[in-house]
C-alpha positions as CSV (number, residue, x, y, z in Angstrom):
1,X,41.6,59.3,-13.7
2,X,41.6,56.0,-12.0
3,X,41.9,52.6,-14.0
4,X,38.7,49.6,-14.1
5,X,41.0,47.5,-15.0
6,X,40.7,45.5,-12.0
7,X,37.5,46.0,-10.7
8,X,33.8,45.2,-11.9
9,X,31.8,48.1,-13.8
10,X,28.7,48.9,-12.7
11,X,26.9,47.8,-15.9
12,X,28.4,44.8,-15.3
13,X,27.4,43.1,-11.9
14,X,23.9,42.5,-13.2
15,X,24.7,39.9,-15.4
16,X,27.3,38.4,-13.1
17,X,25.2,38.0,-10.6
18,X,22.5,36.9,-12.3
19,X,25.0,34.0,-13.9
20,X,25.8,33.5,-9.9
21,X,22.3,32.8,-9.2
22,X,21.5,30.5,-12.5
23,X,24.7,28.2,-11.0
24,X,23.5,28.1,-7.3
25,X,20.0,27.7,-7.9
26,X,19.9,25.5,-10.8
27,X,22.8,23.4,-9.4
28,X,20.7,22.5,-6.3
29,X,23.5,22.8,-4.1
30,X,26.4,21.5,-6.0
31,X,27.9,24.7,-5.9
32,X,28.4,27.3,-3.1
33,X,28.5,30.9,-3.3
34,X,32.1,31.4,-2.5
35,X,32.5,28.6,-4.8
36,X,30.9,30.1,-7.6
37,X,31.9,34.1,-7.1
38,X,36.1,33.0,-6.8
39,X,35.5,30.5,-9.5
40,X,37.6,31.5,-12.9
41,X,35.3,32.8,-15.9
42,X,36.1,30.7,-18.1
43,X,34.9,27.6,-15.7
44,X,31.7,29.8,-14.3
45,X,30.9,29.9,-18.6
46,X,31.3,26.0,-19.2
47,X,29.0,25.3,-16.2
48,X,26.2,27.4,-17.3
49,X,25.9,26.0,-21.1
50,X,26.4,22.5,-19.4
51,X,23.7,23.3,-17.3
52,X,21.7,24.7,-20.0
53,X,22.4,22.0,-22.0
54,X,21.5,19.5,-19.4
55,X,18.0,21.2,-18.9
56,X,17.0,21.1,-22.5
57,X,17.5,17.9,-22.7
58,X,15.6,17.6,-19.3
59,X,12.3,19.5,-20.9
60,X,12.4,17.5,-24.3
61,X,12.5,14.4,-22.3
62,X,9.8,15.2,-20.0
63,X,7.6,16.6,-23.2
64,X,8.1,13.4,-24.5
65,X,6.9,11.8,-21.7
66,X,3.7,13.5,-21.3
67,X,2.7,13.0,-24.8
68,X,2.9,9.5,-24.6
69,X,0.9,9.0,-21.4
70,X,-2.5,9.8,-22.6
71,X,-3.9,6.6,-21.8
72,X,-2.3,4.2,-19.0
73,X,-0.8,1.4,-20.0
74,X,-2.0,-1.9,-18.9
75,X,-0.6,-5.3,-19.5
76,X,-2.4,-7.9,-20.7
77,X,-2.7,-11.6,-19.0
C-alpha cells in the first residue's frame, strides 16, 4: 500500500482550494497564485482570519454608515 503522507487526499483539495481562492480574490491582487499555493500553512491560515477579520470590521463600519445617513447633512450659515 502506498503512503499519503506526502501528497494531498482527495477529500482534501476542496477546502484548499477554496482557502486559495478566498486569499486571491479577497486580497485583490496582493497575492499571486504561485504565491499563495507554495505559501506554508501556517502563513496561508494567519492571512485568511486577518482577512476575515479585516472584512468584519469593513461590514460593521459600512452598516454603521448607512444608518446614520438617512437624512443629509447640511451645515448651517
Amino acid at each position: 500500500m502506498a503512503s499519503n503522507f506526502f501528497g494531498l487526499k482527495p477529500e482534501h483539495k476542496d477546502k484548499i482550494h477554496e482557502e486559495l481562492f478566498t486569499l486571491l480574490y479577497y486580497s485583490n491582487g496582493g497575492f499571486g497564485h504561485t504565491e499563495v499555493y507554495q505559501m506554508p500553512v501556517y502563513l496561508k491560515r494567519y492571512y485568511l482570519r486577518h482577512l476575515t477579520s479585516v472584512k468584519k470590521k469593513e461590514q460593521k463600519n459600512q452598516e454603521q454608515a448607512n444608518k446614520g445617513t438617512s437624512k443629509p447633512r447640511i451645515p448651517r450659515r
